[in-house]
N, C-alpha and C positions, 0 to 999 in steps of 0.2 A: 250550627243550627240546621236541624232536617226539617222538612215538609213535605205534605204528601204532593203526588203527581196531579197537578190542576187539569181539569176539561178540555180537552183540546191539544193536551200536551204529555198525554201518557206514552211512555213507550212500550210498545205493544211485545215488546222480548222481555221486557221487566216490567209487568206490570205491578207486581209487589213491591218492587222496591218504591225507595223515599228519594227524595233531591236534596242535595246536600247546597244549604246559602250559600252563593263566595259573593254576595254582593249587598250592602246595604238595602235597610228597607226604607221605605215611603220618605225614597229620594234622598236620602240623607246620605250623601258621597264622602263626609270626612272619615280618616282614615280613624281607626279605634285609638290610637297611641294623641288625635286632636282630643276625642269624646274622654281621655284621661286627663289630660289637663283638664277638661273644661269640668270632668267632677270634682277632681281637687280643686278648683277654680268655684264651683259654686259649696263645697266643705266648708273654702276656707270664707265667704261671701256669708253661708249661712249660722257659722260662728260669730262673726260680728256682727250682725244684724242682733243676735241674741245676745250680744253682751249689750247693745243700746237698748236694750229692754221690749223687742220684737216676742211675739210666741210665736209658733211655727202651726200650720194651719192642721188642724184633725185628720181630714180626708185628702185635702191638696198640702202635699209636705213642700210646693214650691211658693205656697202662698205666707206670707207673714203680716201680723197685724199688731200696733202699736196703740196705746188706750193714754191716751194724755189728758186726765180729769173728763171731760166732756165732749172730745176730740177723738175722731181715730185717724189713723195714718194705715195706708194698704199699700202692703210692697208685693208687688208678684213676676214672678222672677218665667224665662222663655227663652228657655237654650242660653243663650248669652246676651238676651234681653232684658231690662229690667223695666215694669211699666209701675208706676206709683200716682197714689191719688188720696187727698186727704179733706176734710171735715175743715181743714184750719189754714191755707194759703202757707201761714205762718213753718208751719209743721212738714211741710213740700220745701220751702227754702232752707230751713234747715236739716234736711234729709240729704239734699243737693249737696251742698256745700261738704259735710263731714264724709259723702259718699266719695266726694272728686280725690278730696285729702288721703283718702284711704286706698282708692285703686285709679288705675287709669282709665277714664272715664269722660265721653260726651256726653251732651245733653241733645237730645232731638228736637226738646219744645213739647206742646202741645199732643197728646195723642189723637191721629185721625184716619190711621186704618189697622184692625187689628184682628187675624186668622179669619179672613173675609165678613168682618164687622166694620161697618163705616162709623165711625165716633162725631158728634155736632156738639161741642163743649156750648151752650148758651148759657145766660144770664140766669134762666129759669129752672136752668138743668143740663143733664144730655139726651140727645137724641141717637140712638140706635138703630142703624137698618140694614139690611143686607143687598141693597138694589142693585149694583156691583155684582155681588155673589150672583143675585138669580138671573141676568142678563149672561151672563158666562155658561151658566147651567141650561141655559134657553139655548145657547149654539152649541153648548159640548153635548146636548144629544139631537141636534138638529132640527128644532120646532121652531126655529125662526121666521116662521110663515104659517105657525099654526093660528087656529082664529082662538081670540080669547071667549070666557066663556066664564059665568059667572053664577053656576050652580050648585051649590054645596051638596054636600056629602050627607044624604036623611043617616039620623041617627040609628031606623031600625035598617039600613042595608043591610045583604046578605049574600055573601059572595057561595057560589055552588061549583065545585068538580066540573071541570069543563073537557070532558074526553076526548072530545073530539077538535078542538082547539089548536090552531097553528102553533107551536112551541114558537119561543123568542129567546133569547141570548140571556142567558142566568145571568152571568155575571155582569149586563151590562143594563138589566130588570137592577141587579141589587145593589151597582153603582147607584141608578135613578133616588132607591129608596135611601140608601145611606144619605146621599147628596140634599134630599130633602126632609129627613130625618135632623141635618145640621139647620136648616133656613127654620123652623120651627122656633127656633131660639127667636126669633124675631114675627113672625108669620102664627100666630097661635091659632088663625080661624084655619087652618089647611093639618091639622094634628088630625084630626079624627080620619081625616082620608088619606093620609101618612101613616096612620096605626096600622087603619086596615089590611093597605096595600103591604104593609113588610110581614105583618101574618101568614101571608102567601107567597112566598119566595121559592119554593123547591118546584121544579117544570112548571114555571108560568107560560103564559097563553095568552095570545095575541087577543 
């Protein structure tokens, strides 16, 4: 895998040339000959799933869903994770049970954290939140002493060319936006001043 020379890291005798990966991406340290088993390992996981009468999801080929009369059963599968949740208690235990028989396999219980989603399984429902996630996000860029501030984003803003403007650190402007482009999933009143702001990504300004 090549990619190009990042900002900050061109070498200025080659600056045409590309970098050549020798090292996983986004932290993933297992060696490729693990990530082989582990596709034989969900091959052979997504075969059976489809002989118990699973279909395999359209868009997410790791999601599967089970339609039992009035019931549905949702398997969704994460690296070597499996999280499951169903319509019928009934339809959960025996998912378990034929799953343990088949491969070697825990159980964890209850789900209650998942790709920085906090899960609250209640009587009435779940609850979903990421207060975890943006408490993290609040020190990993250093405003843990900023004042809060509780004024929304007017619908007609209009952000203007700002020439003269201190430049600020690209990549770490589009960390900002990435990182709150995910809290969205949960945060829908802060989407429109998330839109905005990733609109304008190339030499932002202080």
């Amino acid at each position: 895998m090549y990619v190009d020379q990042p900002l900050g890291f061109v070498d200025h005798e080659h600056p045409d040339c590309v970098f050549k990966l020798r090292r996983a991406l986004y932290d993933l340290k297992q060696a490729s000959r693990s990530w082989y088993h582990r596709l034989s390992w969900y091959h052979r996981l997504s075969s059976f799933l489809i002989e118990q009468s699973f279909t395999r999801g359209q868009v997410d080929k790791t999601l599967f869903i089970k339609k039992v009369k009035y019931d549905l059963l949702i398997v969704q599968i994460y690296v070597d994770d499996i999280i499951f949740g169903s319509t019928n208690e009934t339809l959960c235990n025996e998912f378990s049970c034929y799953m343990q028989k088949e491969f070697e396999m825990s159980m964890m219980g209850e789900l209650n954290f998942f790709l920085g989603l906090q899960v609250k399984q209640m009587e009435h429902g779940i609850f979903l939140n990421q207060t975890k996630y943006c408490i993290e996000l609040i020190k990993k860029f250093g405003m843990k002493k900023c004042k809060e501030s509780y004024t929304p984003t007017a619908t007609s803003t209009y952000l203007d060319l700002d020439e003269k403007g201190k430049s600020v650190d690209e990549s770490r402007y589009k960390g900002m936006v990435g990182s709150l482009l995910y809290l969205t999933a949960s945060r829908t009143n802060i989407m429109l001043s998330v839109c905005l702001c990733a609109r304008y990504q190339s030499n932002p300004k202080e």
